[in-house]
C-alpha positions as MATLAB code, in Angstrom:
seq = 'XXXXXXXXXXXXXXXXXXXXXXXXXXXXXXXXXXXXXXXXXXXXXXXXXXXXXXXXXXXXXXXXXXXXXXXXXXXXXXXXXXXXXXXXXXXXXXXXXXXXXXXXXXXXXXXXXXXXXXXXXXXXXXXXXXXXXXXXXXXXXXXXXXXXXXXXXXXXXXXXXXXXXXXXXXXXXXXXXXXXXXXXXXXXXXXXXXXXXXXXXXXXXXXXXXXXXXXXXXXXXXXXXXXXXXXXXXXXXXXXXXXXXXXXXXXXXXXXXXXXXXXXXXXXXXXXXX';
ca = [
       0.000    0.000    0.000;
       2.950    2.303    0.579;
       4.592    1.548   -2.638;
       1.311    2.916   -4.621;
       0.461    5.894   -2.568;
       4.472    6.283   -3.325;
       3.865    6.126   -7.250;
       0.890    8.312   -7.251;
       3.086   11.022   -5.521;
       5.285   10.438   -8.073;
       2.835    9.871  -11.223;
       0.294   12.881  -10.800;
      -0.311   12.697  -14.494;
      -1.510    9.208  -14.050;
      -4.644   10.601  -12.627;
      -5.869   13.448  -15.199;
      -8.286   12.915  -17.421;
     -10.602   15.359  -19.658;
     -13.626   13.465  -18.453;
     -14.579   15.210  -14.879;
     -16.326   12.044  -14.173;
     -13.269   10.028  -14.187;
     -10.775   12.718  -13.049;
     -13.302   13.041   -9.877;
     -12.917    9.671   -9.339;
      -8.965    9.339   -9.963;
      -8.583   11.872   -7.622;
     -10.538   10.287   -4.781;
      -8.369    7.381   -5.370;
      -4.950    9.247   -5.312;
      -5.645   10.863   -2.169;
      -6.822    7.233   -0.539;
      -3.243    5.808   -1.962;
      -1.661    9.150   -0.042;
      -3.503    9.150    3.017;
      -3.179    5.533    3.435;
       0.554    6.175    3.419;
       0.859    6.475    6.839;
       0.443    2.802    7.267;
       3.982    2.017    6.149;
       5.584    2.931    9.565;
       3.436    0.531   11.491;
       4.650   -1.879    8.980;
       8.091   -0.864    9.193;
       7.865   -0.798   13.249;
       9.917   -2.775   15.426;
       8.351   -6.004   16.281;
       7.695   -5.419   20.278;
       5.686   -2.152   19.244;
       3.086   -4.230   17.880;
      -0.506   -4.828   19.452;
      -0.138   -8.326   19.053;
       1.618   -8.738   22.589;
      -1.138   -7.758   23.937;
      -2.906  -10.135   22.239;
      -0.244  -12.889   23.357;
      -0.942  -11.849   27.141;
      -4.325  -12.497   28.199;
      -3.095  -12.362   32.321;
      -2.248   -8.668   31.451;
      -6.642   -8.129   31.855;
      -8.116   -8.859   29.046;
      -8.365  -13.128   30.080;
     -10.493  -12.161   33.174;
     -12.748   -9.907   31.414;
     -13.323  -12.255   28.471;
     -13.921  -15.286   30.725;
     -16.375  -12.891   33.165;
     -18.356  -11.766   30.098;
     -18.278  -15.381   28.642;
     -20.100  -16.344   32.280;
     -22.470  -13.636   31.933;
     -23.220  -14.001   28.688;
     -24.114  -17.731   29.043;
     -26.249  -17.577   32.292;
     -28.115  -14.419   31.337;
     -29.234  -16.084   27.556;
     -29.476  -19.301   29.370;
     -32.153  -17.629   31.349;
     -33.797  -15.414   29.544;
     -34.225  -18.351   27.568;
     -35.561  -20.613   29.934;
     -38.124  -17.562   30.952;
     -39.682  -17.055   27.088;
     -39.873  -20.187   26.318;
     -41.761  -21.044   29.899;
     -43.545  -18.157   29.046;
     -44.773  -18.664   25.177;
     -45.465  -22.622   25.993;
     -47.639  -21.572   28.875;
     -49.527  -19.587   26.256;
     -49.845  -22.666   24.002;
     -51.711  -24.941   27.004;
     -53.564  -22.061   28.380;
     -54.915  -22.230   24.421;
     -55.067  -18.278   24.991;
     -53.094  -14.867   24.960;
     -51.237  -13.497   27.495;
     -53.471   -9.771   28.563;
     -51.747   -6.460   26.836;
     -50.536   -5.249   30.329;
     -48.606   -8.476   31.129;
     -46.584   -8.564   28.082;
     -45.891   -5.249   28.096;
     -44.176   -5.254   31.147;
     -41.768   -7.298   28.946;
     -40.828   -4.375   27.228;
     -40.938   -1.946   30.276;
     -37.046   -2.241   30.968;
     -36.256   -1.089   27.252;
     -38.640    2.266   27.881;
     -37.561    3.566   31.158;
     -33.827    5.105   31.449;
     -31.219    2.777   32.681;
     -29.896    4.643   35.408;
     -33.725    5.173   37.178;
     -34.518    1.714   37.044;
     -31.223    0.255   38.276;
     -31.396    2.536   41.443;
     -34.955    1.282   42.273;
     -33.004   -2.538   41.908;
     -30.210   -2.065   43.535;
     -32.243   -0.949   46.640;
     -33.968   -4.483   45.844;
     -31.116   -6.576   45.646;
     -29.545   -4.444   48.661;
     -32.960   -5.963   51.186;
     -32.606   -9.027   49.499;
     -28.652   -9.628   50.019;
     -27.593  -10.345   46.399;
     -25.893   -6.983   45.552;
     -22.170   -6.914   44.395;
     -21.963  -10.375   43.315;
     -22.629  -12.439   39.464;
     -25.817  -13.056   40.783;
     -27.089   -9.737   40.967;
     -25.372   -9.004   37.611;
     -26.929  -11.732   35.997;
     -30.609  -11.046   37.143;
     -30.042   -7.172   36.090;
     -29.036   -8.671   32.585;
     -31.653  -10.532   31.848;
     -34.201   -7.755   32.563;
     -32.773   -6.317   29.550;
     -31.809   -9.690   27.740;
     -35.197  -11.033   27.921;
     -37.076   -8.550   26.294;
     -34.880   -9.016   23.530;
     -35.205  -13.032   23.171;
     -39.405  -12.340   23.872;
     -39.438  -10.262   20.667;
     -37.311  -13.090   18.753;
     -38.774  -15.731   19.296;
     -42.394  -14.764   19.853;
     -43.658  -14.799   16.640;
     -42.187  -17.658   15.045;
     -43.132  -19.688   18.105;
     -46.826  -18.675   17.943;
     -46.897  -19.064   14.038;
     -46.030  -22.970   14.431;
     -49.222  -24.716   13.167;
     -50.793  -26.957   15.838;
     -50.438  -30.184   14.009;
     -47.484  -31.508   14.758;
     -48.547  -31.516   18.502;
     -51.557  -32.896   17.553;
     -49.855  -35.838   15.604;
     -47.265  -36.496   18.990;
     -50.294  -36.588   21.255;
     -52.074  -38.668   19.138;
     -49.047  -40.943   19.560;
     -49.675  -40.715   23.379;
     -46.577  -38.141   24.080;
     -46.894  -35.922   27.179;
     -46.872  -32.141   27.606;
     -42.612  -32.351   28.413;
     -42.064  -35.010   25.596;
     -43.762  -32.546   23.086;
     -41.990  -30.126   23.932;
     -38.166  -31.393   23.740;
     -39.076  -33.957   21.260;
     -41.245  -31.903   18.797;
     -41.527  -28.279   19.091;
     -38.256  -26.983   20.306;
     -36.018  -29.162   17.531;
     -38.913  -27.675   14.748;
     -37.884  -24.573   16.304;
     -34.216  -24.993   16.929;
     -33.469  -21.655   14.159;
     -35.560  -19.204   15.529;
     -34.261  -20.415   19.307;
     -30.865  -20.311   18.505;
     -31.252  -16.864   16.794;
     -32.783  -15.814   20.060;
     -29.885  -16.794   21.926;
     -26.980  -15.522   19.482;
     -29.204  -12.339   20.337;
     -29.251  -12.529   23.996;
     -25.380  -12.900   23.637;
     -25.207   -9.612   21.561;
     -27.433   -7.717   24.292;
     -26.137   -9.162   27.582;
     -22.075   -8.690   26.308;
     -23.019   -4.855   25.245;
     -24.156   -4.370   28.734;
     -22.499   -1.554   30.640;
     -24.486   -0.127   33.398;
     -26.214   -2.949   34.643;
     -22.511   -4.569   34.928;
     -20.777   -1.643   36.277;
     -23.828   -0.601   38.678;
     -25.260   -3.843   40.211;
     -21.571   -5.058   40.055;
     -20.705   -2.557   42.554;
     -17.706   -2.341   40.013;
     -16.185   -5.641   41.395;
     -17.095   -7.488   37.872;
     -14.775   -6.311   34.613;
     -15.668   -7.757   30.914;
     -14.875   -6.555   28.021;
     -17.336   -3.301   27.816;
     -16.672   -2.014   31.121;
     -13.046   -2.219   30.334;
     -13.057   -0.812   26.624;
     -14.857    1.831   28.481;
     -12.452    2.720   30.679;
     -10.099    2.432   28.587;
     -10.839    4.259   25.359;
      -9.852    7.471   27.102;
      -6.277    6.074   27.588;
      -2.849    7.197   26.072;
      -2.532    3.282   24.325;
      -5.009    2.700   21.663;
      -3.853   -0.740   21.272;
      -5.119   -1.805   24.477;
      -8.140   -0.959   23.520;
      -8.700   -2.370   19.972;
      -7.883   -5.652   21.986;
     -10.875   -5.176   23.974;
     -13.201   -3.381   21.251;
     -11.917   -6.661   19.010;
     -13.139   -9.434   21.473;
     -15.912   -7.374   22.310;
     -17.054   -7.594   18.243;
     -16.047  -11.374   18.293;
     -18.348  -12.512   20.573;
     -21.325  -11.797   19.051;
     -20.029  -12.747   15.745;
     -19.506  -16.092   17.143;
     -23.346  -16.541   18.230;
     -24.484  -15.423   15.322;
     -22.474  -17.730   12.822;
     -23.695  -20.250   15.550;
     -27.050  -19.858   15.295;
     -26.354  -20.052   11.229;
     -24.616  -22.785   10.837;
     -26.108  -25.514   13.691;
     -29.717  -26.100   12.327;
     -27.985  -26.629    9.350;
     -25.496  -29.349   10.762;
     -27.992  -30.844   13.445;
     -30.813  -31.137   10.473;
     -28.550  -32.238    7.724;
     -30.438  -36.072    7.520;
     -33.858  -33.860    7.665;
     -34.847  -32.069    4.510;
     -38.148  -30.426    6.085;
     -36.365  -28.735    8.699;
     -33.611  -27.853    6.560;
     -36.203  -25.256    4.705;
     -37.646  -24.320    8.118;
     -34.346  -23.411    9.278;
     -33.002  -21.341    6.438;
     -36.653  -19.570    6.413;
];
């Protein structure tokens, strides 16, 4: 890249021509080659200035915060999870909505501020003993995970037909055994999407971290927060980097298991890519 921001220094006629169209564009290109120039002397730095040894280090902070967010990020899809899908089956026996005012409660977290509803919590988790700790992190998560996994998975849960429950009952299959064996594998897309989701939503999490935390628990956003008003940028492209990764990871997850786990199952293979 330095040798052709180089040559267009040295080649301005290169990039004249009597069409403006095409001189416009030449020109836009020339000064991308020049500005890009820069680039050279972090390729022509010594090998110890790199970023990657910070990369190469993981005791040096970022290992603690990845492996804390991992945790988080698990328990608080894991149960957010658990909490829809209770929610939507119990829907599906009942035979009958949930009432406008329960549901949205759901969404109540996402409307109010942050900072006025984690006060009125903490004072909560305070009485109840749980402040400081994972626990209380993980519970303040998933008030704003689970809205996220409702609106996921709600509708493609509800528009399931109600005939392949019909055909495992008449096959003398129990509430449970429907539900493991029949809907949730039919399903296994649209849950996984939920989840990659939750991941997504629980690892961009900052105040509910930093605040029910008491500032005890570090991942990756409270620490790329911290640190993106430091002197060392590197530092914190590590962070910012793992902190894209993640989600990245659920997501080509959720792509790519239906696919493997339905491979022998041609129906499911079109309900999964739909």
């Amino acid at each position: 890249m330095s040798a052709l921001a180089d040559w267009a220094k040295a080649n301005p006629r290169r990039f004249t021509h009597p069409d403006p169209s095409n001189f416009m564009g030449a020109t836009f290109l020339k000064q991308a080659l020049i500005e890009l120039a820069p680039g050279k002397a972090v390729l022509q730095a010594p090998a110890g200035k790199l970023s990657w040894q910070f990369w190469s280090r993981p005791s040096a902070g970022w290992g603690q915060a990845l492996l804390s967010t991992l945790v988080l990020a698990i328990a608080t899809t894991l149960l957010s999870l658990a909490l829809a899908i209770a929610w939507l089956e119990d829907e599906d026996r009942a035979r009958m909505a949930r009432a406008r005012w329960a549901e949205a409660l759901i969404y109540l977290p996402l409307l109010v501020p942050q900072i006025a509803f984690l006060y009125g919590l903490n004072l909560l988790f305070l009485q109840a003993g749980i402040s400081g700790g994972m626990a209380a992190v993980i519970w303040a998560q998933a008030l704003f995970v689970f809205p996220y996994v409702m609106i996921a998975l709600s509708d493609p849960w509800r528009a399931l037909g109600p005939r392949h429950m019909q055909a495992a009952a008449s096959l003398g299959a129990g509430p449970w055994r429907r539900l493991v064996t029949v809907k949730l594998p039919v399903l296994l897309a649209p849950v996984l999407t939920a989840a990659a989701i939750g991941v997504a939503v629980s690892v961009a999490q900052y105040l509910p971290t930093l605040f029910m935390g008491a500032g005890r628990i570090s991942t990756l956003t409270t620490e790329a927060v911290t640190l993106s008003s430091a002197s060392d940028l590197r530092v914190t492209g590590v962070y910012a980097s793992l902190q894209a990764m993640l989600p990245m990871l659920g997501y080509l997850l959720a792509f790519l298991l239906p696919t493997l786990v339905h491979r022998n199952r041609r129906a499911l293979q079109g309900a999964s890519r739909s």
